[in-house]
C-alpha positions in Angstrom: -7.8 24.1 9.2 -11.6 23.1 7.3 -14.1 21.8 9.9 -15.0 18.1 9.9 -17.4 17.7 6.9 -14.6 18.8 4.6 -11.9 17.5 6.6 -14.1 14.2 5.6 -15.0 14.7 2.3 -10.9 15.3 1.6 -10.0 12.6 3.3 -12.7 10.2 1.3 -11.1 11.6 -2.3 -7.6 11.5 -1.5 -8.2 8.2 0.5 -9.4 6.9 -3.4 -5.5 6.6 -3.9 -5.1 4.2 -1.5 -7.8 1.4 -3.0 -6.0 2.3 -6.2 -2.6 1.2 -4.6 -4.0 -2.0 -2.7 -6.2 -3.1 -6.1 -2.9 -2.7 -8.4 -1.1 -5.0 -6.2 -3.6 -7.5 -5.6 -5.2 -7.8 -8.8 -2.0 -8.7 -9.9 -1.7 -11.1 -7.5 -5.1 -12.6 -7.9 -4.3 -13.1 -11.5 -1.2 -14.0 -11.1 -1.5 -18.1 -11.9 -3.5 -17.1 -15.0 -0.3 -14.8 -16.1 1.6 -17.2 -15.1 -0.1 -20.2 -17.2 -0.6 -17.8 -20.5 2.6 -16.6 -20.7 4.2 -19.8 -19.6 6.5 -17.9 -16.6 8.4 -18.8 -13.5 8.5 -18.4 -10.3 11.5 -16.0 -11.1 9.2 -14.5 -13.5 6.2 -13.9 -10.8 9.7 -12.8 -8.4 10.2 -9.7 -11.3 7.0 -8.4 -11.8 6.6 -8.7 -7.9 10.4 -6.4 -7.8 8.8 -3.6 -10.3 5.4 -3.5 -9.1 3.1 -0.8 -6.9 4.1 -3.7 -4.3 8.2 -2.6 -4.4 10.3 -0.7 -6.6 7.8 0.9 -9.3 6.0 2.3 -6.0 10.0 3.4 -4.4 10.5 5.2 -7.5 7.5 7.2 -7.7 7.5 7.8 -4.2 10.9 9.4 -3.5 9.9 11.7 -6.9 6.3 12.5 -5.8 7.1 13.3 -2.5 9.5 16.6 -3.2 6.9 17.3 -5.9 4.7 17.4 -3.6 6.7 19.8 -1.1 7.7 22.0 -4.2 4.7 22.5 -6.1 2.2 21.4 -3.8 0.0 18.8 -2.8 -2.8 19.8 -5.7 0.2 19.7 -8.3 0.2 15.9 -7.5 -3.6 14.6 -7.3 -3.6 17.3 -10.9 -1.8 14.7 -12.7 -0.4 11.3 -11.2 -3.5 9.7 -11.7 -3.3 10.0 -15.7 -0.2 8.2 -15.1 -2.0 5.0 -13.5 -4.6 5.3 -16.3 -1.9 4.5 -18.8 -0.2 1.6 -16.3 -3.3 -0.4 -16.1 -3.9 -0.2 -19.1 -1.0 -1.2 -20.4 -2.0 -4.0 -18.5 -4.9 -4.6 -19.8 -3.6 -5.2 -23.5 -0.7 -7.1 -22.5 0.6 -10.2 -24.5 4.1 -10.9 -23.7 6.3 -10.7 -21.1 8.1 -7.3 -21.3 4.5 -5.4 -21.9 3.1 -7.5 -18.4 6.3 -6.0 -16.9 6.1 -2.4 -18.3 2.5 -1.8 -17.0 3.0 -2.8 -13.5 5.8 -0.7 -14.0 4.2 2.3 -14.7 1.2 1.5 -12.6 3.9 1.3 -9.9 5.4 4.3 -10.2 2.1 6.5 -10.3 1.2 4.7 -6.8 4.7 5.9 -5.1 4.0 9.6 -6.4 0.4 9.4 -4.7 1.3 7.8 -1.8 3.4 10.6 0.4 1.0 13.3 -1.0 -1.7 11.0 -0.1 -1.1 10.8 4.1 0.3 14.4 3.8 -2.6 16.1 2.4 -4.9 14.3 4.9 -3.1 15.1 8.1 -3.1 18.7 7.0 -6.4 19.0 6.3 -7.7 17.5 9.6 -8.6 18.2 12.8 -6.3 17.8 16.0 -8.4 15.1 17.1 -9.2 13.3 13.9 -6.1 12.9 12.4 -5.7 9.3 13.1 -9.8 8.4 12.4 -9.0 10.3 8.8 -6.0 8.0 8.4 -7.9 4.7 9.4 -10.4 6.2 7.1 -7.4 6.1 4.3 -6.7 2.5 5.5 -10.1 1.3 5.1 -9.8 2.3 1.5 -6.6 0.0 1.4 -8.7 -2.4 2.5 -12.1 -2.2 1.1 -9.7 -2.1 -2.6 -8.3 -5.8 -2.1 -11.7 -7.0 -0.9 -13.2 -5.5 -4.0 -10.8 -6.6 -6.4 -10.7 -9.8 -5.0 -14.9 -10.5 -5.3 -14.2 -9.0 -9.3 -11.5 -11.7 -9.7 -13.3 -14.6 -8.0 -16.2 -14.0 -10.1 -14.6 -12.8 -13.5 -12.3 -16.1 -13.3 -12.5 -19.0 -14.8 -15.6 -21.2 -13.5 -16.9 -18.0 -11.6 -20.1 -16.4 -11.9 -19.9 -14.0 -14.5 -17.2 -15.9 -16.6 -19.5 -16.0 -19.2 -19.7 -12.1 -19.9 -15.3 -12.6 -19.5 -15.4 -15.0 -22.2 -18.2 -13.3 -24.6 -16.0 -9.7 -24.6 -12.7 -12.5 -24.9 -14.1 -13.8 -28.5 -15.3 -10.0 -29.5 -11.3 -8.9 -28.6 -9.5 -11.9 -29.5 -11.8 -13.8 -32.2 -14.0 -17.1 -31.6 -11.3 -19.2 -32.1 -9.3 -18.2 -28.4 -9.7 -20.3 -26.1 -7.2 -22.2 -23.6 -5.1 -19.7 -21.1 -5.4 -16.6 -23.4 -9.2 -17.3 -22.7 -9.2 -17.6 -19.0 -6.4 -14.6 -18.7 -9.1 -11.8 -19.9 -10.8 -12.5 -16.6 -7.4 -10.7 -15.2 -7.5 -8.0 -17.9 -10.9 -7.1 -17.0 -10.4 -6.9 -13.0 -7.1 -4.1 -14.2 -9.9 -2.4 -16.6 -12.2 -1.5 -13.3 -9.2 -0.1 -11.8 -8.9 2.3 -14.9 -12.3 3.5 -14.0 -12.5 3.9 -10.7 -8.9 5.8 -11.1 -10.8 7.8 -13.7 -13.6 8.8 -10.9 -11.1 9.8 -8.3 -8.7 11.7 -10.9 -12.0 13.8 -11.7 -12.5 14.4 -7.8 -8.9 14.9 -6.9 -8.4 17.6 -9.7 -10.6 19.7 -7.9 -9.0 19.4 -4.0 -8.3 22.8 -2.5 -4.4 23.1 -1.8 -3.2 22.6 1.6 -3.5 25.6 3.9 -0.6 24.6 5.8 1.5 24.0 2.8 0.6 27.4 1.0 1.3 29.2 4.5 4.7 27.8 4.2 5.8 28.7 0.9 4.2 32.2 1.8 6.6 32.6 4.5 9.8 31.3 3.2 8.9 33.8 0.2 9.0 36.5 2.5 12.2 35.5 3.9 13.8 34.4 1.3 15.0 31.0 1.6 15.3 28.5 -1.4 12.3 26.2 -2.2 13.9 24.3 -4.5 14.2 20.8 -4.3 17.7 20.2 -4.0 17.5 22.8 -0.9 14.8 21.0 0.9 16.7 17.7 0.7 19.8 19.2 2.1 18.0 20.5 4.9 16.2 17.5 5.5 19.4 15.9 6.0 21.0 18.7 8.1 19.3 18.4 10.8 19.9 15.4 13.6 15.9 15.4 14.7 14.8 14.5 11.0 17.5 12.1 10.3 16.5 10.6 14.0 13.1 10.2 12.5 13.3 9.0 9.5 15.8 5.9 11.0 13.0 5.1 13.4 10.0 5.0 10.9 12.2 3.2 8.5 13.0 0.3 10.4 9.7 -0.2 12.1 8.0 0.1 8.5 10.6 -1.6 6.9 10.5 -4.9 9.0 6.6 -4.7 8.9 6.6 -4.3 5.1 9.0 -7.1 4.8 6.7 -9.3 5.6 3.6 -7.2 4.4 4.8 -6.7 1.1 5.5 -10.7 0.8 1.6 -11.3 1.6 0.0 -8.6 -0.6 1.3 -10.3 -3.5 2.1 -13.4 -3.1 -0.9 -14.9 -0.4 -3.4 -16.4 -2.8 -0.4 -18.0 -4.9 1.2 -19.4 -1.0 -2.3 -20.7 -0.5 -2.5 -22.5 -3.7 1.0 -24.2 -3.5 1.8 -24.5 0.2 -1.6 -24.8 1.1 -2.6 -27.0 -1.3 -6.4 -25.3 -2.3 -7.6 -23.9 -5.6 -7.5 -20.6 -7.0 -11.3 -19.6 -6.3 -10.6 -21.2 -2.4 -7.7 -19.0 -1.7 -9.3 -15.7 -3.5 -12.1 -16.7 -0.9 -9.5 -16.9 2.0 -7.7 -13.8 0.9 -11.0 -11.7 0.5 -12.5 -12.5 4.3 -9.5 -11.9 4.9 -9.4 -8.4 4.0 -13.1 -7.7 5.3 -11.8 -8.6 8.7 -9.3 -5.6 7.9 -11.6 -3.0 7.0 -13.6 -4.1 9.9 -11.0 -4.2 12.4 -9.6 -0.4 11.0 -13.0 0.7 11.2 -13.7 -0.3 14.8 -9.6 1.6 15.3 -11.1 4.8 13.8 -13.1 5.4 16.8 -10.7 4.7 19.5 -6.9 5.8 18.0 -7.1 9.4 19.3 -8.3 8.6 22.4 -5.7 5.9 23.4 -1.9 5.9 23.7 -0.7 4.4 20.6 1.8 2.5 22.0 -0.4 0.1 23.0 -2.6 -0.1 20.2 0.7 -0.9 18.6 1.6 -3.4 20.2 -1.7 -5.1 19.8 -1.4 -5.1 16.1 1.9 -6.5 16.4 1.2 -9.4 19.0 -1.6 -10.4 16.7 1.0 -10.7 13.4 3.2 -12.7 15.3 0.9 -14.8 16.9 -0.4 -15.6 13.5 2.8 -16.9 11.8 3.8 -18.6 15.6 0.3 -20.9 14.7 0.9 -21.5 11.3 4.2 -23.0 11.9 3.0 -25.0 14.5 -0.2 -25.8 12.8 1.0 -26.4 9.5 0.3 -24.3 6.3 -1.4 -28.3 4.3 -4.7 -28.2 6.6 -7.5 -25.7 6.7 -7.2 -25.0 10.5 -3.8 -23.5 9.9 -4.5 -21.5 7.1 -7.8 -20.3 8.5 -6.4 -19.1 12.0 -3.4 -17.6 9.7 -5.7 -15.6 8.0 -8.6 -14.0 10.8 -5.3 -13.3 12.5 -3.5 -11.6 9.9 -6.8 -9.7 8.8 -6.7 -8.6 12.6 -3.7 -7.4 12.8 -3.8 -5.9 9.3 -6.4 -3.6 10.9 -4.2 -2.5 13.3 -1.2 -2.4 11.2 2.2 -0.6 11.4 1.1 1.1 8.8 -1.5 3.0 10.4 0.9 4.3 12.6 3.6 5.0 10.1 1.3 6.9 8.3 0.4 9.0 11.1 3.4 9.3 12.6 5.1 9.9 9.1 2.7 13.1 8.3 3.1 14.7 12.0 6.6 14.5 13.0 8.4 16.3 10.2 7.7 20.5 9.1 5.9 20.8 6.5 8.8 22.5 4.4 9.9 18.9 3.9 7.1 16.1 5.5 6.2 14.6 2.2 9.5 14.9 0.8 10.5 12.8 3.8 7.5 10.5 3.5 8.8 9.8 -0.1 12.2 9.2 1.2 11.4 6.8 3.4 8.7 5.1 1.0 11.9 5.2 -1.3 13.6 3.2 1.0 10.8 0.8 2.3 9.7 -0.7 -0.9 13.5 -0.9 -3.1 14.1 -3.2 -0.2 11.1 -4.8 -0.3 11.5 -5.4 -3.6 14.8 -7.1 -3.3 13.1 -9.3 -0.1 10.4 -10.0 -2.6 13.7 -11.7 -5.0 15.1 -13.3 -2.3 11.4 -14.7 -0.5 11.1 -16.6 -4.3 14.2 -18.3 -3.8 13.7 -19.0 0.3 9.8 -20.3 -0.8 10.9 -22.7 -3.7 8.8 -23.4 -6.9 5.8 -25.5 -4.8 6.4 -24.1 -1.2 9.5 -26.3 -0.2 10.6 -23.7 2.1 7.6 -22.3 3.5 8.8 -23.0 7.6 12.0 -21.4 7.0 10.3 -18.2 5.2 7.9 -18.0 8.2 10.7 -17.8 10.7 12.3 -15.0 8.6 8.4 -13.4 9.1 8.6 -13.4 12.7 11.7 -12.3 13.2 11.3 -9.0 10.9 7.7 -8.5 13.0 9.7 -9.1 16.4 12.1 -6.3 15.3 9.4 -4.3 14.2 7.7 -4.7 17.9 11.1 -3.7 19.8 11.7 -0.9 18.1 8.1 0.2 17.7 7.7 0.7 21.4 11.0 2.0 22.1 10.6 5.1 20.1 6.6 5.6 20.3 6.1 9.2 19.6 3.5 10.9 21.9 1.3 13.1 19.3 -2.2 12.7 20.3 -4.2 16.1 21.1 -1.2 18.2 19.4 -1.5 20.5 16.3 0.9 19.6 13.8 2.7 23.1 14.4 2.8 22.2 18.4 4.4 18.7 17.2 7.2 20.5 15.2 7.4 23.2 17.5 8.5 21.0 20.3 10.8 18.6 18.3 12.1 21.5 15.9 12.5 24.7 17.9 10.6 27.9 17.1 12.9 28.6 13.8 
């Protein structure tokens, strides 16, 4: 176990995975109308690169890979090398100009985000303190926060009419000649936003090469060295499997995260383009939205950092949860075409974002399996969650129509998913607070 400052200072460099994560998806999504104008694509084209991205099945592939990586050659082995991966995503990005490229690099960039992820809460809960695992995880939320709001200020003021267009369309005619002009002007403002995510993924790639491994993870392949029992990958997942507790488990966290992310997933991506064509306001208007809206997140996780090992989380859980659905019970009754509805829709989705099921998955995700297989398990059900949330993200494009036709009925889907979400949420709550991960699988494993 390290003591606090390094418990911290772990937590802060592994939590840099996270803002990577949240800024892939939304700086695609900020962008998205500028992609969408340049290379002249659908809403069945916005419905693909939404399926493949860090938002769904790029991160589903990763994840289910990285996570028994992770349990087989450790949690070091992962932060060593993923991130060179999402170097090469974004970048891909970046130099996009067609289709398939734009589809390839949120590909890629999607697939390095699901390796990091189940590493990511692993490596935090096993590096913290009995009574700051859930602060260090809100601390890995506000980074999942404070990315969007970031990437969101870049792409207000890199777009087109924003601040610092100028500089956007100074390095456009250097790249591209003085003759562009048009959409394959105004897209470089999105290229540029994917550019600050190559460097800041450079920065934390340079600090995550140089994490300690986890104690708790070298302890385990010490002692089933000693005894002799297979490590490999294929053993791990048969065990996983094997046993009625972990299957128990991973049902549970699956459907409460999968019903959240359902609708989560949905409003990563696609929020500033449902504001724009539902809601009827410009691009700059909704980036504005979306970004208080993601301060109100980071400020809301930061003020549940301070109180989520002292309190049951079952209520804290519900909380979150009261506050989603009460925010898509007012938009339906206010109406998505006025600013009252969109505005109330977005403080209380920022709120409960703050509390999210996330959190809690997360937590609950990293303490309730051994640590032979907990990110293995974590990538499992990360597998899982986002495939299906990328096939919800297929089927939301068809539900939502071209200009927002079907916004009511897609809202009603919303609260449903969150009702489910809530039931099952509080008939399974775990109680983990003030109990060492070993206690926690102690008590639901059995000594062996």
């Amino acid at each position: 176990m390290t003591n606090e400052t390094g418990s911290l200072k772990q937590t802060i460099a592994v939590s840099l995975t996270n803002y990577l994560d949240a800024g892939a998806i939304v700086a695609g999504a900020s962008g998205l109308t500028l992609w969408q104008n340049y290379l002249g694509l659908t809403e069945v084209h916005l419905g693909w690169l939404n399926f493949i991205s860090a938002n769904c099945l790029g991160a589903a592939l990763g994840a289910i890979v990285g996570g028994f990586l992770a349990d087989k050659y450790g949690r070091k082995f992962i932060y060593t090398y993923n991130l060179l991966v999402y170097m090469l995503g974004v970048l891909l990005v970046v130099c996009s100009v067609n289709y398939p490229m734009l589809l390839c690099g949120f590909l890629v960039t999607g697939i390095s985000v699901g390796i990091g992820v189940p590493a990511s809460w692993t490596y935090i809960s096993e590096s913290s303190e009995i009574d700051k695992r859930g602060r260090n995880i809100c601390i890995s939320q506000m980074s999942w926060g404070v990315g969007p709001m970031i990437i969101l200020l870049l792409g207000m003021f890199f777009a087109p009419g924003g601040y610092l267009f100028g500089w956007v369309e100074a390095l456009a005619h250097a790249v591209g000649g003085p003759a562009l002009s048009g959409d394959a002007l105004n897209v470089f403002s999105s290229r540029v936003v994917f550019f600050s995510l190559f460097l800041v993924a450079l920065i934390a790639w340079n600090m995550q090469r140089k994490l300690e491994e986890s104690h708790e993870w070298t302890a385990t392949q010490q002692a089933a060295a000693a005894k002799g029992e297979d490590r490999g990958l294929l053993h791990a997942f048969r065990v996983l499997f094997d046993n009625r507790t972990a299957i128990r488990t991973v049902l549970y966290l699956v459907t409460i995260y999968l019903t959240w992310n359902l609708v989560a997933s949905v409003m990563g991506f696609f929020q500033p383009h449902i504001y724009e064509t539902a809601g009827g306001v410009d691009n700059e208007q909704a980036n504005w939205m979306n970004c208080i809206q993601w301060a109100i997140i980071v400020l809301t996780t930061f003020v549940l950092s301070f109180v989520i090992d002292r309190i049951r989380h079952k209520w804290l859980y519900i909380l979150g949860l009261l506050f989603a659905i009460s925010a898509w019970v007012i938009i339906v009754g206010i109406g998505v075409n006025g600013p009252a509805g969109l505005w109330a829709f977005a403080i209380l989705w920022g709120i409960e974002g703050g509390i999210s099921v996330q959190i809690f998955y997360a937590l609950w995700g990293s303490e309730l399996f051994p640590a032979k297989f907990r990110a293995g398990a974590q990538g499992l059900m990360f597998f899982v969650v986002r495939s299906l949330s990328a096939v919800w993200g297929l089927v939301f494009t068809f539900i939502y129509g071209e200009h927002g036709e079907g916004f009511t009925i897609a809202a009603y889907c919303m609260i449903a998913l969150l009702l489910i979400s809530l039931i099952v949420g509080v008939a399974g709550c775990p109680d983990t607070r003030g109990k060492s991960l070993e206690q926690i699988t102690r008590e639901r494993y059995g000594e062996a």
